[in-house]
ZAMARGU-4260 file (C-alpha; in steps of 0.2 Angstrom, whole numbers, plus 5000, padded with zeros to 4 digits):
<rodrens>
0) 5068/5230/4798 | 5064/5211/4796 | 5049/5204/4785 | 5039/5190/4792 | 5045/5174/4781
5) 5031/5163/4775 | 5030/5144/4783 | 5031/5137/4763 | 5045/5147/4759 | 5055/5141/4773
10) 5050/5125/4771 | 5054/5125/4751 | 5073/5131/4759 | 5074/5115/4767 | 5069/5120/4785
15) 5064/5104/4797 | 5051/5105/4810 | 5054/5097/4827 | 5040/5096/4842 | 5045/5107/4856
20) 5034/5100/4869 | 5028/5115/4876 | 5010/5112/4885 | 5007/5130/4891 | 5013/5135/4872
25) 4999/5124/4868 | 4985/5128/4881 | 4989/5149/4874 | 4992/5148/4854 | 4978/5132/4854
30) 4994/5123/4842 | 5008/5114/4847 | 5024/5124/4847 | 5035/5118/4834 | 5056/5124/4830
35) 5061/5126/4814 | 5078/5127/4809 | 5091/5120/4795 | 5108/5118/4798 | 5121/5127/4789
40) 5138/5121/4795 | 5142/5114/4813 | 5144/5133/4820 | 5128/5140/4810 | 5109/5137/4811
45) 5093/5145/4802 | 5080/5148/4817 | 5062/5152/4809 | 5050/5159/4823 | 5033/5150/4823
50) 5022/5162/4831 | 5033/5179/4822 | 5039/5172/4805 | 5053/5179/4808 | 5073/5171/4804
55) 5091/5173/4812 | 5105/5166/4809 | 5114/5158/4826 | 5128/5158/4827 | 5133/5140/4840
60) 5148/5140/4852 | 5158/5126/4846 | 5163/5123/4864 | 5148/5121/4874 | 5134/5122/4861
65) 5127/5141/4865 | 5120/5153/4855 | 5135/5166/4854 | 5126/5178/4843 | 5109/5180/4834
70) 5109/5189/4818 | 5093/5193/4810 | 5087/5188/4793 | 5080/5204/4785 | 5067/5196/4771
75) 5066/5180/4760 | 5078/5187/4747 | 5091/5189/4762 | 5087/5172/4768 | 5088/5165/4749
80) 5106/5173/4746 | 5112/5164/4764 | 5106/5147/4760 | 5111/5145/4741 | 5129/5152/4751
85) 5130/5137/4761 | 5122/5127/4747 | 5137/5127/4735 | 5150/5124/4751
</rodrens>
């Protein structure tokens, strides 16, 4: 079962924050929806939940861009182990 992630945790991993625009988001939550991800390699991307705390790991068709398959990240330690991975690449 996943574990919610903390915002300064993801953030410490290098996580970026992008507006996503989203005015009915907005007019629900009363906060601007916000995408947080970080890059792994072309084909891979961190996706942290705003509104769940919660991580996957996506993996991205090369050929058109997709999502081909979500895999979820279990807890911080999980999510830890996966970045330092890709880190030492």
């Amino acid at each position: 079962m996943q574990q919610q992630i903390k915002y300064c945790d993801i953030m410490a991993l290098g996580f970026t924050a992008e507006d996503g625009h989203d005015q009915v988001f907005e007019n629900i939550h009363g906060y601007p929806y916000t995408i947080f991800t970080k890059m792994l390699a072309p084909t891979l991307m961190l996706d942290w939940h705003q509104t769940t705390r919660l991580c996957e790991l996506l993996v991205i068709r090369p050929e058109d861009g997709h999502i081909f398959e979500r895999i979820p990240i279990v807890d911080l330690a999980h999510l830890q182990v996966i970045v330092d991975a890709f880190a030492q690449r």
